[in-house]
DOZA-87600 format. One record per residue: y, x, z of N, C-alpha, C, O in turn; residue in one letter. Coordinates in steps of 0.1 Angstrom, whole numbers, padded with zeros to 4 digits, always signed. Last residue first. Layout:
BEGIN
YXZYXZYXZYXZA
...
//
This chain:
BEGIN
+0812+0954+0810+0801+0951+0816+0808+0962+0828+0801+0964+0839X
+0835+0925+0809+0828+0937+0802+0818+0939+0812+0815+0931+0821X
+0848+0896+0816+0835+0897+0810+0829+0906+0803+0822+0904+0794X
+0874+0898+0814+0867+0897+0832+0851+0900+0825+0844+0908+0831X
+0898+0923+0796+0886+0911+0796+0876+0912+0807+0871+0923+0810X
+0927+0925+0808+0916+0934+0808+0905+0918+0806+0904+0908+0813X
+0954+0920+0783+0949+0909+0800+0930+0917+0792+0924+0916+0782X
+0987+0929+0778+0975+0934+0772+0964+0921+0787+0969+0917+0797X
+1013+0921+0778+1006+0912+0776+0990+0913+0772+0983+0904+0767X
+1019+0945+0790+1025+0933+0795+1015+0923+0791+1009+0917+0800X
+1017+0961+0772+1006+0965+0785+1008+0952+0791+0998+0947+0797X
+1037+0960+0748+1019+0955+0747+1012+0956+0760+1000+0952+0760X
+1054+0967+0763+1054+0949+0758+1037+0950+0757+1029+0945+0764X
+1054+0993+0766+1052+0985+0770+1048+0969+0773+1041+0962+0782X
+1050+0997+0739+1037+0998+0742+1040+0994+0759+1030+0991+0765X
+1076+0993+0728+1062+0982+0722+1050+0982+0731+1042+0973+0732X
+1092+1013+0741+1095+0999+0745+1084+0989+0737+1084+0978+0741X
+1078+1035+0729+1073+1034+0741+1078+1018+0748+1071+1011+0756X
+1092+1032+0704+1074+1028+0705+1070+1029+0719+1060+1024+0722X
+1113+1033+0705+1110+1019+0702+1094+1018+0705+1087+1009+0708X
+1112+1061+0715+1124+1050+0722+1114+1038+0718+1106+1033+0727X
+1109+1069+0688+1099+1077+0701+1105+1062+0714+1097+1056+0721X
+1115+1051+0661+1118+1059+0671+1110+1060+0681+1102+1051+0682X
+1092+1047+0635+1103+1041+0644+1102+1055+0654+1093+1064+0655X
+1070+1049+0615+1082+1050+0613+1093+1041+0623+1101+1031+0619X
+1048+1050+0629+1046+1033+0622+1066+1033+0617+1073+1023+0616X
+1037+1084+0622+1032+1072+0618+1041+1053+0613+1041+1047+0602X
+1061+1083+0641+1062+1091+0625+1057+1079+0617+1062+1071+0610X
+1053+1072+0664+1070+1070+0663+1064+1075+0646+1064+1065+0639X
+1023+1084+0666+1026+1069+0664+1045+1065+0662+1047+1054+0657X
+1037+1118+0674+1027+1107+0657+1031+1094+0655+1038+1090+0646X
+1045+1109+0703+1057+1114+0686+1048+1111+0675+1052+1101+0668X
+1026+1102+0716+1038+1092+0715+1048+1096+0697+1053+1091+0687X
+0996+1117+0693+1006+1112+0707+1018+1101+0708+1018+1091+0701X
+0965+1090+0688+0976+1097+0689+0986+1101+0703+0987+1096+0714X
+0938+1081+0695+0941+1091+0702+0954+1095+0701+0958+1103+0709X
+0928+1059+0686+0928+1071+0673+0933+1088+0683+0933+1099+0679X
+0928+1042+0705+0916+1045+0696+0917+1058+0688+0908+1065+0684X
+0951+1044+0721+0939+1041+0728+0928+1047+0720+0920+1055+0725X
+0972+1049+0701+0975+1055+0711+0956+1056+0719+0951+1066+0722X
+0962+1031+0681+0973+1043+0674+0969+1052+0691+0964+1063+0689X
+0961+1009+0692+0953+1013+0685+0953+1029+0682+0943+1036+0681X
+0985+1002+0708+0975+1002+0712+0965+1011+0705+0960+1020+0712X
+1004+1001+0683+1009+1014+0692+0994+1015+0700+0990+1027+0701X
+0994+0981+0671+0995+0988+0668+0992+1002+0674+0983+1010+0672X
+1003+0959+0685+0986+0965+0686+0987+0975+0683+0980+0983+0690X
+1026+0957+0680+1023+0961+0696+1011+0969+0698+1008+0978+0706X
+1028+0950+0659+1032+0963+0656+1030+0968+0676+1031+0979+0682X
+1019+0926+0660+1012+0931+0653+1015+0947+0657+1006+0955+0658X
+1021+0913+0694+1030+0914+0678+1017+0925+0673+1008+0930+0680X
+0998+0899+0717+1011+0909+0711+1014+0908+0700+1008+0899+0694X
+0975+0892+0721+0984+0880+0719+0999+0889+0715+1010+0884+0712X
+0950+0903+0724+0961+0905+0737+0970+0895+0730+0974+0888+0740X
+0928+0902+0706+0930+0893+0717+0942+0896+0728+0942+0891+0739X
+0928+0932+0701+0932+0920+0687+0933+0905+0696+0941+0897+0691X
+0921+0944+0723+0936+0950+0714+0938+0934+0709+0947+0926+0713X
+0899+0937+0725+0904+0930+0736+0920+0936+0731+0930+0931+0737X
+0883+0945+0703+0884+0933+0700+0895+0929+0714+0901+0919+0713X
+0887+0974+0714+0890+0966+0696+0892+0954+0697+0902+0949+0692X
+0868+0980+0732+0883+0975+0733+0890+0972+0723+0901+0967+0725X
+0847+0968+0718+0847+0960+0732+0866+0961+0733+0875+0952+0734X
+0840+0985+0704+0840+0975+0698+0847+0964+0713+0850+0952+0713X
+0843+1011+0721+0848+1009+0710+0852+0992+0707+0863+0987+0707X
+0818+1006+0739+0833+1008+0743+0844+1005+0734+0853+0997+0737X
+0797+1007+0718+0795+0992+0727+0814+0995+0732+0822+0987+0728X
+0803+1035+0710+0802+1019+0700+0805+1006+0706+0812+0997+0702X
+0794+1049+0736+0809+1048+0731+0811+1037+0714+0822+1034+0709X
+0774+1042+0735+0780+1035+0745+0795+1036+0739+0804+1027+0738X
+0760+1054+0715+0757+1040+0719+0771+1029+0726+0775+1018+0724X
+0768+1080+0721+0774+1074+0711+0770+1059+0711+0778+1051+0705X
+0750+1084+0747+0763+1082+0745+0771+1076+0731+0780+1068+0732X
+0729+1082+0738+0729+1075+0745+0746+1075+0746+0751+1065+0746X
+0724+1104+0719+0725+1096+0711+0730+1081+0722+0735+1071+0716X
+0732+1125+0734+0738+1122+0728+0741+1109+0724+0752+1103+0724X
+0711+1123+0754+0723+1126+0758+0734+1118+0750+0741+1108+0754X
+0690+1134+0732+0688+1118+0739+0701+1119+0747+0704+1107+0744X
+0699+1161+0731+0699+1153+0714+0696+1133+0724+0702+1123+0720X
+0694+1168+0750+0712+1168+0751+0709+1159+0735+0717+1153+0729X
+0670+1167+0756+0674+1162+0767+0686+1157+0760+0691+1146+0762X
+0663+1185+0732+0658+1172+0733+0663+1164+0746+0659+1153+0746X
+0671+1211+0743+0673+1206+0728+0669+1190+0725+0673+1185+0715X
+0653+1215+0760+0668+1215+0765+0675+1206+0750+0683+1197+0751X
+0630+1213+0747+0631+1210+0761+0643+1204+0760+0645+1192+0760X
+0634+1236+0731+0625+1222+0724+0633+1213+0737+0642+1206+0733X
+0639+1257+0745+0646+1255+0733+0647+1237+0735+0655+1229+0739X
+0615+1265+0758+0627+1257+0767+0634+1252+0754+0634+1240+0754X
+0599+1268+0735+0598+1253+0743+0605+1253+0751+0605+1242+0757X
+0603+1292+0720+0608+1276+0715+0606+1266+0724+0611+1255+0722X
+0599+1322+0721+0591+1309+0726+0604+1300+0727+0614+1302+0734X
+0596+1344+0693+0606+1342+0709+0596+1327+0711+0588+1323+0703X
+0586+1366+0673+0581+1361+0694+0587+1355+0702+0587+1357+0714X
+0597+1370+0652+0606+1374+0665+0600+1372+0674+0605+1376+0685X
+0576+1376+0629+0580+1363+0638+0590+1359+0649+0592+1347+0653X
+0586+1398+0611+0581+1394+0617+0581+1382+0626+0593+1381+0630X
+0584+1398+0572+0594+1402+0584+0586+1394+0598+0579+1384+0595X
+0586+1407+0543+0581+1407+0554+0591+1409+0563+0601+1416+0564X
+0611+1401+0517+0606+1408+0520+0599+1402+0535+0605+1392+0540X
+0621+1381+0500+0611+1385+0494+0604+1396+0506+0593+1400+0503X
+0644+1366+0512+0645+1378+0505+0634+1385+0498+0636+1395+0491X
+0653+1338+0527+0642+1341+0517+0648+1350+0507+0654+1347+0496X
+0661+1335+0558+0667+1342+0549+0653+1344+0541+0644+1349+0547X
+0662+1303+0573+0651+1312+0570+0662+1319+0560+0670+1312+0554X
+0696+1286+0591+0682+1289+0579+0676+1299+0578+0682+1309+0582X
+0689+1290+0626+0699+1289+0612+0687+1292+0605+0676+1296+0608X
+0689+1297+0660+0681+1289+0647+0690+1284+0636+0697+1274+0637X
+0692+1313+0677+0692+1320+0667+0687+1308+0657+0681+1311+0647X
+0695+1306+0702+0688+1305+0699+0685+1310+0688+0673+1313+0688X
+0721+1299+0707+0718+1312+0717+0700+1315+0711+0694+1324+0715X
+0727+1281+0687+0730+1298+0688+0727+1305+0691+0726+1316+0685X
+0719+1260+0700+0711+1266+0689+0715+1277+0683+0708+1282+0675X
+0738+1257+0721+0720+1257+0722+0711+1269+0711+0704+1278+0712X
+0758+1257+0707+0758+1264+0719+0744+1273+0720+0741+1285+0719X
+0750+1230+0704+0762+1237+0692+0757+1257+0695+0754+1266+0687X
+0749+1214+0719+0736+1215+0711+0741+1228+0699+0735+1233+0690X
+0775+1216+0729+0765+1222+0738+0753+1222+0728+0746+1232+0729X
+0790+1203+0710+0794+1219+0712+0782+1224+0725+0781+1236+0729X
+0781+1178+0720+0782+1185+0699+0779+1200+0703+0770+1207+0700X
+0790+1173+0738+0776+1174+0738+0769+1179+0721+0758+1182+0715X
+0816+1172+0736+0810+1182+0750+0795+1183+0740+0790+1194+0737X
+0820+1149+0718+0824+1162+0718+0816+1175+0723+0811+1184+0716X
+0811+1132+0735+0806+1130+0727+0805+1149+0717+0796+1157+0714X
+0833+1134+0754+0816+1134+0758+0812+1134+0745+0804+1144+0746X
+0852+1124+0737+0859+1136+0743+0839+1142+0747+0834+1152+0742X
+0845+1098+0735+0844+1103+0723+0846+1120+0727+0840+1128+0720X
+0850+1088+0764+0838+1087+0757+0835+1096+0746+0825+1102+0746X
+0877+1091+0760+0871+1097+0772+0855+1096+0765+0850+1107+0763X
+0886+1068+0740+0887+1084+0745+0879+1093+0749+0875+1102+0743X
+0876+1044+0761+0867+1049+0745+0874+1066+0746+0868+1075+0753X
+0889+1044+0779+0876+1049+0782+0867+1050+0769+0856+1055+0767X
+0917+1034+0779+0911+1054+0780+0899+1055+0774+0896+1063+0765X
+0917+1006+0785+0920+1016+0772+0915+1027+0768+0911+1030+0757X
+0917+1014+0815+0902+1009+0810+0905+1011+0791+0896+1016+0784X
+0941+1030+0822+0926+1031+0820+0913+1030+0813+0905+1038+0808X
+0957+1008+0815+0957+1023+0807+0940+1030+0806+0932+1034+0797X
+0955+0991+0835+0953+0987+0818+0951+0998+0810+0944+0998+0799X
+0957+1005+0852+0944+0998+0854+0940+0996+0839+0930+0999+0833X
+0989+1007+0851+0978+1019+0853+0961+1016+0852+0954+1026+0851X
+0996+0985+0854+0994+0992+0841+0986+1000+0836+0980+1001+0826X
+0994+0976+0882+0980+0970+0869+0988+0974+0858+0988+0965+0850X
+1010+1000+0890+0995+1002+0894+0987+0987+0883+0975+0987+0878X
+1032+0990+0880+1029+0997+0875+1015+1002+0877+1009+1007+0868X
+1037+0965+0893+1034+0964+0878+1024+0977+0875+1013+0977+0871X
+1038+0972+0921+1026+0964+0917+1023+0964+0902+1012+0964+0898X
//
């Protein structure tokens, strides 16, 4: 039973991650877009050149679905962000518990960084991070 509401706690921690990972996808798809598109700066050589003819409005189209995509997601991943920030700083753990939280939930590290990072053993940070799941308590009032 502990371990399935750890697993709950882990989760809902994830979901900034996971958000920022989307945020990613949708970098490298407008990334993608505007490749396949050829649109990079004008070369000003002095010399004529012709318009290429290509037609811009799926461009425009596709290019404006994943730019509202975006911006709808970084919304959310702000609202996620600030939501599990504040439920880290409300778990009632030791400082160095948040830590491992923050270190591990927000910044993404692995178990070995956060051990470098807060300079302790791979051993001591997984015995913090469980103390911190212990006392991590998922807020009833997200959305």
């Amino acid at each position: 039973m502990c371990s399935t509401i750890n697993e709950l706690k882990k989760a809902y921690l994830q979901r900034y991650l996971n958000s920022k990972r989307r945020e990613d996808e949708l970098t490298l798809a407008i990334e993608e877009l505007e490749t396949r598109y050829g649109l990079h700066s004008p070369q000003l050589d002095g010399m004529p050149h012709g318009s290429g003819g290509s037609d811009l409005s799926e461009f425009g189209a596709r290019y404006e679905k994943l730019h509202n995509q975006m911006l709808e997601t970084l919304a959310r991943s702000l609202e996620v962000y600030s939501e599990i920030s504040k439920a880290i700083e409300d778990s009632g753990g030791t400082e160095a518990e948040k830590c491992v939280l923050r270190y591990r939930y927000i910044h993404g590290y692995t178990w070995e960084k956060i051990a470098v990072t807060m300079d302790f053993s791979y051993q001591w940070i997984c015995e913090l991070h469980g103390r911190a799941l212990q006392k991590f308590i998922i807020p009833l009032d997200r959305n």
